[in-house]
C-alpha angles and dihedrals in degrees: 000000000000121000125199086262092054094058084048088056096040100051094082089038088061100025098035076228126130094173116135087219092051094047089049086045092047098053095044084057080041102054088032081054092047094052098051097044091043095051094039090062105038098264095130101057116127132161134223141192124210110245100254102354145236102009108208113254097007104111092184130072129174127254129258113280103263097013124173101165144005125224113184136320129236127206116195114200107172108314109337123093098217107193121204134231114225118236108244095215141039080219090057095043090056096048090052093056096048084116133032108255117179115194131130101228099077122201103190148026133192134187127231137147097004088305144105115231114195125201127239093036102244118261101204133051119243113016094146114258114214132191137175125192140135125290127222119265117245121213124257095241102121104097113213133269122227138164084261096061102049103014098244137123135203145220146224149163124219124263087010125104098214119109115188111193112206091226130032108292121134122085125186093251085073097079104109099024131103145269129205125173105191124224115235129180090212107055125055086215100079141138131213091259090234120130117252119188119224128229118177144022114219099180137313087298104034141062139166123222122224091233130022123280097243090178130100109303098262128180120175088034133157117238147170127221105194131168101241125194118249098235113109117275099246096058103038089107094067091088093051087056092043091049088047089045086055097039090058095039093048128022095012100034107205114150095194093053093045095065099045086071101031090065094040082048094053091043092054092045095053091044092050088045086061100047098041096014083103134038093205123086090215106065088199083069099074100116105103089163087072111111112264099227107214099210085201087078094055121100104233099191153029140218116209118194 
């Protein structure tokens, strides 16, 4: 996987420029390419739920922190998910509320002023409000942190989630970001090289990992924390070949070379169309226009006299 660092690394080794401008130049088409190619591929989804709830007689609720687009809203009333229709129009949305109507079961949202407005206007507190929607994308910029850079170790023990640094390392920037420790054939304190996300800091020596170390017990190891894009492994080196297509085309104007990754840029893509293209695993389920049948709205049984 490719850390900030890495693309950093990487820039002179695709563009033969050493150039602090072009660097700087290379990692803003980087982290725009990033962005496109993350949102266009459902990177970005994230869900969130409104602190407490539906609050009786308050129809508007603000968005999600960060948010770029909303995808649907779900409304849980017992237990029931209850998922919303949008209003098509900011016309149709007025002529539903002409007058005050208060009940649970919503039909519609609409978004307006970086907020999310539900008819009818819920008439209970606290049936749980969910939405999902995109995130915004945050820049690569954090370099990484190894053993080489502040002269510390860490340790873990297998099929456990808890890293424990031996100097003051972790800051709480670090949430989100990733942790490596490397495999050597050298040293006895070695990890299993794989990328573990990190999810919490507990404090300057301690962290939590999003999923279990299911490497070697190690204690005294190496590592690396590095901010890491959220584009699938495989494909983070498509904005390298994007930046290095525009570079040639544009400030260092090489036709030959332009094409060459042009061409590596539009194989990666289409690869990366046919793996993600789809959120669905089936490819033969690609029809999201069919009708969504609520089976609350089915009657389940029948009374004969």
């Amino acid at each position: 996987m490719r850390t900030y660092s890495g693309y950093l690394l990487d820039i002179p080794r695709y563009i033969n420029n050493t150039d602090s401008d072009n660097v700087t130049w290379a990692m803003e088409e980087i982290n725009q390419s990033l962005r496109y190619l993350t949102s266009r591929y459902y990177f970005n989804e994230r869900s969130y739920i409104v602190p407490g709830g539906t609050v009786a007689q308050q129809t508007f609720y603000n968005l999600p922190p960060q948010v770029k687009k909303l995808i649907n809203v779900t409304v849980t009333i017992g237990g029931v998910l209850w998922s919303v229709k949008e209003c098509p129009s900011r016309e149709y949305w007025d002529n539903l509320n002409t007058v005050t109507f208060y009940q649970d079961f919503p039909s519609f949202f609409f978004v307006y002023n970086n907020k999310v407005g539900i008819f009818p206007t819920p008439a209970s507190n606290g049936n749980v409000i969910t939405m999902n929607y995109k995130t915004r994308i945050v820049d690569l910029s954090q370099a990484d942190v190894t053993q080489t850079t502040n002269a510390t170790t860490v340790s873990i023990t297998t099929n456990t989630a808890t890293v424990t640094a031996s100097g003051s390392t972790f800051t709480n920037s670090m949430a989100g970001q990733w942790l490596r420790i490397p495999f050597s054939t050298t040293n006895a304190s070695c990890g299993d090289n794989q990328w573990y996300q990190i999810d919490t800091i507990t404090s300057a020596t301690v962290l939590t990992l999003k999923n279990n170390y299911t490497g070697a017990t190690v204690a005294g190891a190496n590592f690396t924390i590095g901010e890491e894009p959220l584009l699938p492994e495989d494909y983070q080196d498509l904005p390298l070949f994007r930046m290095a297509e525009i570079y040639y085309t544009t400030r260092f104007p090489d036709a030959t070379r332009a094409k060459l990754y042009a061409d590596k840029y539009a194989e990666g893509y289409a690869a990366l169309d046919e793996e993600y293209g789809s959120k669905s695993t089936n490819v033969i389920l690609t029809d999201t226009s069919q009708q969504i049948n609520n089976m609350n709205l089915f009657q389940r049984s029948v009374s004969q006299n």
